[in-house]
C-alpha positions as CSV (number, residue, x, y, z in Angstrom):
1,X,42.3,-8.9,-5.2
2,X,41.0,-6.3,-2.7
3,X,40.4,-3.9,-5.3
4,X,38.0,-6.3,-7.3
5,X,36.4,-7.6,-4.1
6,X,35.5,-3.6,-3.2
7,X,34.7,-2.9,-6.6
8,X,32.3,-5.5,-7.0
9,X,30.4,-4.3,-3.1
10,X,30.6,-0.7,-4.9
11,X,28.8,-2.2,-7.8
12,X,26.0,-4.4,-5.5
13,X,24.8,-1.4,-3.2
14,X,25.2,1.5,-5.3
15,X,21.6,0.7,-6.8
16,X,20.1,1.2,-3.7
17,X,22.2,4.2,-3.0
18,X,20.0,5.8,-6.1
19,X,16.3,4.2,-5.6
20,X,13.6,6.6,-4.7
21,X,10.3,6.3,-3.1
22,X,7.1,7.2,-5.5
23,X,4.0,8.1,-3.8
24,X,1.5,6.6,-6.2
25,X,-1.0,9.9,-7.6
26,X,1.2,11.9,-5.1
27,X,-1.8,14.3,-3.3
28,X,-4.7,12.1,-5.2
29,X,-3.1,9.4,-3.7
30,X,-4.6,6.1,-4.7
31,X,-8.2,6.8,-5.7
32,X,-11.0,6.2,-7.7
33,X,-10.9,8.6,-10.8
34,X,-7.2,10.0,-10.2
35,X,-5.5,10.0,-13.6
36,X,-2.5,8.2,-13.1
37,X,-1.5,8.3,-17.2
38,X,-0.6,12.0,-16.3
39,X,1.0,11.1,-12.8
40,X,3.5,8.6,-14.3
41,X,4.9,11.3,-17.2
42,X,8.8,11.9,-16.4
43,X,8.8,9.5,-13.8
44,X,11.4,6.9,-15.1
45,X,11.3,3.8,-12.6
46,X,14.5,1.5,-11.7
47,X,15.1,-1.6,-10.4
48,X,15.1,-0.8,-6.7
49,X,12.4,2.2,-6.3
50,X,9.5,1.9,-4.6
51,X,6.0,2.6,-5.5
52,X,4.0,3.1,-2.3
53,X,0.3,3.1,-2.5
54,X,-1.7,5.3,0.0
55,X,-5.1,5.4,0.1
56,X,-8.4,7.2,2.1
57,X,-10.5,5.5,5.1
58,X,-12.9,4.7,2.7
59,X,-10.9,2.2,1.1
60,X,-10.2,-1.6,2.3
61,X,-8.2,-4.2,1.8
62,X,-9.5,-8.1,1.6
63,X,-7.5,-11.2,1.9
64,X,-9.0,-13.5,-0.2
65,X,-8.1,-17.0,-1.3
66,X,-7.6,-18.4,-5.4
67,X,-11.6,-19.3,-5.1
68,X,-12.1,-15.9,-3.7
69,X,-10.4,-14.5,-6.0
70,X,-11.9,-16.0,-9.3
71,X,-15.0,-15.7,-8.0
C-alpha cells in the first residue's frame, strides 16, 4: 500500500520536475514584427511549461471590460 501511495506522488509531481520556462521571441521578446513561426521551431511544449511574455516600455496593457472588449 505504501509503495502505490509513493508511486502515485512520483507520478503527480514528476511533471513539474520537467516543465520549462519559454521566453516568448527569446531577445525579440514580444514585439511588433518578431517572427514567432521561426521562434516556436523545435520547441515542443508540455503540459506544465510556461510561456512568459516580455515586452518593451513602449508597450501597455489595458483592463478592459466584455463591452470594452467588443467594442
Amino acid at each position: 500500500m505504501a509503495a502505490a501511495a509513493t508511486l502515485l506522488i512520483v507520478i503527480a509531481i514528476a511533471p513539474a520536475a520537467f516543465a520549462v520556462t519559454y521566453k516568448v521571441g527569446d531577445s525579440s521578446q514580444w514585439a511588433t514584427g518578431a517572427d514567432y513561426t521561426t521562434w516556436v521551431i523545435g520547441k515542443t511544449f508540455r503540459v506544465g511549461d510556461t510561456l512568459e511574455f516580455k515586452y518593451g516600455s513602449t508597450h501597455s496593457v489595458d483592463v478592459v471590460d466584455k463591452a470594452g472588449y467588443d467594442g
